[in-house]
N, C-alpha and C positions, 0 to 999 in steps of 0.2 A: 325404524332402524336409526340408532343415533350415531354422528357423526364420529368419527376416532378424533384423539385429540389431539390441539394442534401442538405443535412440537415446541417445547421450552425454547425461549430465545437470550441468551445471553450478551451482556454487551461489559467491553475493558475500554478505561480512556487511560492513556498515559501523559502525563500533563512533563512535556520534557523541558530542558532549559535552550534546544532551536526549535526542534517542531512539540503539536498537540494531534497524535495517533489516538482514533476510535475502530475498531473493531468490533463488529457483530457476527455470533455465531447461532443455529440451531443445535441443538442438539436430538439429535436420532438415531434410537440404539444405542450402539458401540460406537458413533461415530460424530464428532465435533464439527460438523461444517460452516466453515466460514464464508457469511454471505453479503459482507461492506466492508468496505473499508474506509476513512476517509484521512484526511493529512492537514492539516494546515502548519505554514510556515510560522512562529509568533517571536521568535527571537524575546525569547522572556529574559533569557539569561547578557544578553548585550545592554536590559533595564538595571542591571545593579550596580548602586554608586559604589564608593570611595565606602561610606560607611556600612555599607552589604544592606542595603532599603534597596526596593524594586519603586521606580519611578511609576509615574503615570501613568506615562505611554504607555511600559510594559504590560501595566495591570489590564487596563481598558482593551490592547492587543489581546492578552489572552480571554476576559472574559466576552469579548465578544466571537471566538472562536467557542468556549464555550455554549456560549448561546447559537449558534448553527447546529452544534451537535445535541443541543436537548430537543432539537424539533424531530432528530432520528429517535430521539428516545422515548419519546410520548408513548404514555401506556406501560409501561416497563415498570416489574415491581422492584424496590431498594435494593433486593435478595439475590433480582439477577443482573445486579450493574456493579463494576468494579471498579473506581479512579486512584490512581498512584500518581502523586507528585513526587518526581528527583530530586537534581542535585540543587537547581536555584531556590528554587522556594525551603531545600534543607538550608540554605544559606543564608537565604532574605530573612532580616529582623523584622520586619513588617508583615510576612506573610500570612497574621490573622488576618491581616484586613483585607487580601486577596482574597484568603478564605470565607470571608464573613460577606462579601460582595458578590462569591459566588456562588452563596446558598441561594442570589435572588434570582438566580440565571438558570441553575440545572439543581434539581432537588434531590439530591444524591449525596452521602459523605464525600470529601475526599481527604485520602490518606495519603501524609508526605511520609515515604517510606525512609528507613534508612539505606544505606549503600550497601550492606552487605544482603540486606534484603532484597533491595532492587538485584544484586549480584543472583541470588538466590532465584528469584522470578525470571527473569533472562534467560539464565540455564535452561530451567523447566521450560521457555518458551521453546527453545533452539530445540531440545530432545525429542521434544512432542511433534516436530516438525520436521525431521531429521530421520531419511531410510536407515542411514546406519547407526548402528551399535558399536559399542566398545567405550573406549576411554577418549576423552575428547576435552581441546582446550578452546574456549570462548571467549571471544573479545568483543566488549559492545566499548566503541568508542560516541558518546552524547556530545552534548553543547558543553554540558560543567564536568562533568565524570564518568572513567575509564572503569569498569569490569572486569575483570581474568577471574573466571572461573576452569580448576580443575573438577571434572566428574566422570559417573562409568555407567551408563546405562541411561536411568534418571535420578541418577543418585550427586547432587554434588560433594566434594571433598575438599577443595581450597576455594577460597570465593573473598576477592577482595575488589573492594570501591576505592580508585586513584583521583586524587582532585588534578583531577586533568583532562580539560576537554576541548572539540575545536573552537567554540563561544570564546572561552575564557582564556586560551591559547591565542586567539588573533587578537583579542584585544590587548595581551600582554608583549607578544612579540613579533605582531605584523599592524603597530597603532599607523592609524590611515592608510589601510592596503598594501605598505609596501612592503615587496618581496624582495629578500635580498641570500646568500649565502652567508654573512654574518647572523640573519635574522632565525635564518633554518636551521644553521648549528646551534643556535643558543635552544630553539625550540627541544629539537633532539636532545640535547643534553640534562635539561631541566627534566622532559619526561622520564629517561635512563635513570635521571636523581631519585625521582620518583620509583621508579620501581624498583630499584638497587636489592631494597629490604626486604622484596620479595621471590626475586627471580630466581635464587639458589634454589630457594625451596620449592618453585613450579620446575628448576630442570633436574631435581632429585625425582621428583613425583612420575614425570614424565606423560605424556600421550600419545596416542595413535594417530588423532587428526587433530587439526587446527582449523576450528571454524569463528567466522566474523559476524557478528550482525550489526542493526542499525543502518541509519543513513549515512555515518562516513564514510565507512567501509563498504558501503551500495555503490557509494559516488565515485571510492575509487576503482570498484572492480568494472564498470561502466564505462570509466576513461578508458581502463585496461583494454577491453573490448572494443571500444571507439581505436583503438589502433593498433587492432589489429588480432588482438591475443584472444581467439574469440571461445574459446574454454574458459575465459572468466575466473583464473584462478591467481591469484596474488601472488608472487616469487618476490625472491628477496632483492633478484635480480630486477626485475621488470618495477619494482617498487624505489631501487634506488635510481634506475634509467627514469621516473617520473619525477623523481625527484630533478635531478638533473634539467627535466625540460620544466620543470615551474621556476626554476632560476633562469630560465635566458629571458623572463619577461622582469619590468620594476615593480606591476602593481596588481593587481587581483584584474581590474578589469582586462587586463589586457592576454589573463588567461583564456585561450581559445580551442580547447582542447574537444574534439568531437564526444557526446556522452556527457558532458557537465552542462548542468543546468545553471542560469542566471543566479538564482537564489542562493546556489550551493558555493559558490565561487568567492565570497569573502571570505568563508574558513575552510578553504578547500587546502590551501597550503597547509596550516596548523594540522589539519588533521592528517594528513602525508607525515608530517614531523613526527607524531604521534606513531602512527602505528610503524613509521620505521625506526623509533627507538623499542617499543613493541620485541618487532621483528630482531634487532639488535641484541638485545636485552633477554631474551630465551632462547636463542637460535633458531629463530622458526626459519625451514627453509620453504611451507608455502602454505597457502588458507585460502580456504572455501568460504562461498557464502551461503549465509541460510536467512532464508525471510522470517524465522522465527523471530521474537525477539520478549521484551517485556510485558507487550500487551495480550500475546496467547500463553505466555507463564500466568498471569493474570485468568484468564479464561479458565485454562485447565485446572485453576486452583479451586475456583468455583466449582466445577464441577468430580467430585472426589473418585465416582470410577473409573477417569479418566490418567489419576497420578501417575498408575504402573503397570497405564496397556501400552502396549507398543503402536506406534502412527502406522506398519505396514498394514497390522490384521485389521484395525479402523477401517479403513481405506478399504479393503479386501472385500470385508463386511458392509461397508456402504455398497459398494460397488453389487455386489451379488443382492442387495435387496434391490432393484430396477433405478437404482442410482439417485434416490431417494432426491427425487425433482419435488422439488416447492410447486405444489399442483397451483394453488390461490396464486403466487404469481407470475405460475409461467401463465396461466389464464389474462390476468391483467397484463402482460405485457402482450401475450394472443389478442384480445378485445382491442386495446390501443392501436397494436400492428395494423389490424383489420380496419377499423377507424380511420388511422390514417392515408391507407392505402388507398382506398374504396373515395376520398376525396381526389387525392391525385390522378386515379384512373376510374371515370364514373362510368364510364363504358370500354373496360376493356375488351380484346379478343378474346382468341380462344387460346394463344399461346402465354397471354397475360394472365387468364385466368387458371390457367394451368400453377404457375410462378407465384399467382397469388395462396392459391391452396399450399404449396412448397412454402411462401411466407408462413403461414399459419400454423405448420408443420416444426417450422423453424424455430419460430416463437414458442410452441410448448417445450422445444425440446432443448432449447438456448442454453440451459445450466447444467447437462448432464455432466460437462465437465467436471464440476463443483465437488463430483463426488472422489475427485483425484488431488486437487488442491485447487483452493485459490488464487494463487499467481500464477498468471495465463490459462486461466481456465477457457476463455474461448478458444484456445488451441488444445487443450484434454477433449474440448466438447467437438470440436472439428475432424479429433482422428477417431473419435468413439462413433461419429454418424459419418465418416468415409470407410468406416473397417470392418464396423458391425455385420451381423446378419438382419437385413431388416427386409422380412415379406414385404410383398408390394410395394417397393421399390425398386426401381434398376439402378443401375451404377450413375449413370447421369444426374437424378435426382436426388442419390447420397452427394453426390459431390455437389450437388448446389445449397441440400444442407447445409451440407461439412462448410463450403465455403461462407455462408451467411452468418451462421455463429464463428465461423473463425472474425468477422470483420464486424464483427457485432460491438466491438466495444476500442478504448485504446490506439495507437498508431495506425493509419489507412496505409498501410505496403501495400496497394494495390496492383505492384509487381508480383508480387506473390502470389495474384490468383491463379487456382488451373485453368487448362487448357478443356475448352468444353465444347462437346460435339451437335448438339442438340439446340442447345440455346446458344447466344452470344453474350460475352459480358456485358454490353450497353443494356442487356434485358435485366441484369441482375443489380446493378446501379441504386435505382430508385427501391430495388426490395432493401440493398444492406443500410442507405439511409434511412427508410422506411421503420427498420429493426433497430438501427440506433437510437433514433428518438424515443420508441416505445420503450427501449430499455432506462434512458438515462430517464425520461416523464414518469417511470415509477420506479425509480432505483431507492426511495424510502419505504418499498415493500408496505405500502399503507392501505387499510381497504376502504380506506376513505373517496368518494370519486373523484374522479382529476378534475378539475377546472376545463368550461368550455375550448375545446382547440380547434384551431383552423389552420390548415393547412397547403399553399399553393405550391406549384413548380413550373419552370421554365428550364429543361433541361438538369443542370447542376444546380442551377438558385431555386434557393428552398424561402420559403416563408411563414414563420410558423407565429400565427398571432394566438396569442393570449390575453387572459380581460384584464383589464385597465388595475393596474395596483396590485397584481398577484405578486411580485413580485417582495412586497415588505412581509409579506408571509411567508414567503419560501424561499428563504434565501440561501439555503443547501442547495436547492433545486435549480437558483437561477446561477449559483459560481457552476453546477453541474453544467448545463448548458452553454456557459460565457468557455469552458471549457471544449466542448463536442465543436464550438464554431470553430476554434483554433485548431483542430482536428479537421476538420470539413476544408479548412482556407489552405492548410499545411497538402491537401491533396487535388488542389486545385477546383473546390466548390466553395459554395457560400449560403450561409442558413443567416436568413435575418428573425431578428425577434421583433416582434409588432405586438404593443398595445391595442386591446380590441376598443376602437374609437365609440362607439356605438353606449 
């Protein structure tokens, strides 16, 4: 009997002018599921001088971001990888030799697109990810260049690139961080400049909704939330009240705004400017956001059945096929679990070894969310095995599921766990780190075998030694984990990494 085959893997990088976005999907069926994603901050576009050349730094920042993301891509044919470079490198006069540098790194073309294209791809990213229908306006605000696309369904109909973006915005009118209400008005009005010549013509067109993508508009609807507004949706009110509070501080660092991250907070101003001349500038009175953006316009375009299905019946249709779990690695992440587990407890009980099968349980069934979306999928996968009908189980054991993959990846709200009759939380502990490692030790889906692991524990302190040097080989692998420990610390544990001395 021979095996079915495994399911095409697709991968889009968007090479931007703040961060470098890689996305990995399968495809199965009718349905596109996205199974990585990864981010690096490179500030490419803060590299271009006076005469529009990309310094050093810059270069060497982005190709070495590159080179992280070609260790995901081993194996992957030309056919099913996409890379679009934006607005800096459309800008930088140097940018063969970016290019020519990073043919040594990831062996893949990349295509510096133009703005209306990029506008074009956007769109298509947002629609494809997007429950509702109808007419809708999109704003991707980047590091060097702003998007407004008008479209109706998948279809766009106005689609324009504004050289205007938070990069190139702070550098221009927030030079060494300071924040001022001189410094904001000029922003606003320079952007308003910018879109003057087109804004008639998006408020003649008109649309139903008003959606955001991208990391500025992430970062603002974040802050939003951070105080308070916790529907997440942008007003024009709550947008000039934030404005407001970025002027009672002088300087980027001394914004403290709950929801903004360290990194995002030197063009965090510029990009407020932006989209509240945006908002100004077409009347919007409010916008949503959608985690679609460039790099799944990218995906979807690669794959041509996918241009003008709708995202509900995908979704519908994954879901009714048993939610089309990646068997190979929920398995490897099972074997790891177990692996793990079976050091830290070599003799358990009987209540232990109960918790441990519920691990194992866990671990196969960790991605069912996946087949609903990728962002927060541990919570689609947490209400699909607390809600389900699932023989032999009772309701205690779905909720320990449910609970395990809900804390399987991402921020420990460890407040948020339920209330359990059966067992006690102190028993579930060592399963949800247990299931963390195994997720993040094979988060490059590779069936390559993992590197010897060992693993101790003393309550919360965890100790995970690996052999001597793994480290210059996997270095996706090792920011993954320099990440999970500040997760662990952030919840009052602690995972050391140990070179194996031996």
């Amino acid at each position: 009997m021979t095996e079915p085959a495994r399911p095409r893997e697709v991968a889009a990088i968007d090479i931007g002018s703040n961060s470098f976005h890689m996305v990995v999907a399968r495809i199965i069926g009718q349905s596109l599921q996205i199974i990585s994603r990864h981010k690096q901050r490179v500030h490419l576009a803060s590299g271009l001088d006076s005469q529009s050349n990309l310094d050093q730094a810059a270069i060497n920042r982005g190709l070495h971001c590159l080179a992280m993301f070609a260790e995901r891509l081993q194996g992957f044919e030309p056919e099913n990888v996409r890379i679009a470079a934006t607005y800096t490198l459309r800008q930088a006069k140097n940018a063969h030799v970016f290019l020519k540098r990073a043919e040594s790194v990831l062996p893949y073309p990349i295509e510096i697109i133009p703005g209306t294209e990029e506008a074009r791809l956007i769109y298509l990213g947002v629609a494809h990810t997007q429950p509702d229908s109808g007419k809708k306006l999109v704003v991707d605000i980047g590091g060097g260049s702003t998007e407004l696309i008008i479209g109706d369904d998948f279809e766009p109909q106005l689609a324009y690139s504004k050289h205007m973006g938070c990069v190139s915005y702070h550098k221009r009118f927030f030079a060494k961080g300071k924040i001022s209400a001189k410094n904001m008005a000029a922003a606003q009005l320079a952007a308003q400049q910018k879109l003057e010549s087109i804004a008639s013509q998006y408020i003649r067109e008109g649309w139903q909704t008003a959606i955001g993508s991208s990391g500025t508009i992430k970062a603002i609807r974040e802050v939003l939330i951070g105080q308070g507004h916790s529907d997440g949706v942008i007003t024009a009110k709550r947008l000039q009240q934030l404005s407001e509070a970025i002027l009672t501080v002088k300087h980027y660092d001394d914004l403290s705004f709950d929801g903004l991250n360290e990194d995002r907070k030197p063009v965090f101003a510029a990009g407020v400017a932006i989209l509240s001349a945006v908002f100004n500038s077409l009347n919007i009175d409010e916008m949503n956001f959608s985690d679609g953006a460039l790099r799944e316009g990218l995906l979807y375009e690669m794959e041509e059945r996918f241009r003008h299905s709708d995202i509900r019946v995908r979704t519908a249709t994954a879901m009714a096929a048993q939610y089309n779990v990646d068997i190979a690695q929920a398995n490897r992440v099972k074997a790891t679990a177990e692996l793990l587990y079976n050091q830290i407890e070599p003799q358990p009980g009987l209540t232990k070894i109960e918790l441990a099968t519920l691990l194992s349980w866990g671990a196969l069934l960790h991605e069912v969310g996946l087949s609903i979306s990728y962002p927060g999928f541990h919570r689609h996968s947490a209400y699909l095995l607390r809600h389900s009908t699932m023989p032999g189980f009772n309701l205690e054991q779905q909720t320990v599921l449910a609970t395990l993959v809900r804390f399987q990846r991402k921020s420990l709200k460890l407040e948020e766990m339920p209330e359990l009759s059966i067992y006690k939380r102190k028993h579930l502990y060592p399963l949800i780190r247990t299931l963390r490692l195994a997720v993040v030790l094979n988060g490059q889906r590779s069936d390559d075998p993992l590197p010897a692991i060992a693993v101790d524990a003393d309550k919360e302190n965890w100790r995970l030694t690996l052999p001597e040097g793994w480290e210059e080989s996997n270095r996706l692998l090792a920011a993954d984990l320099r990440q999970e420990q500040e997760y662990w610390r952030k919840a009052g544990w602690e995972l050391l990494l140990m070179p194996d001395s031996d």
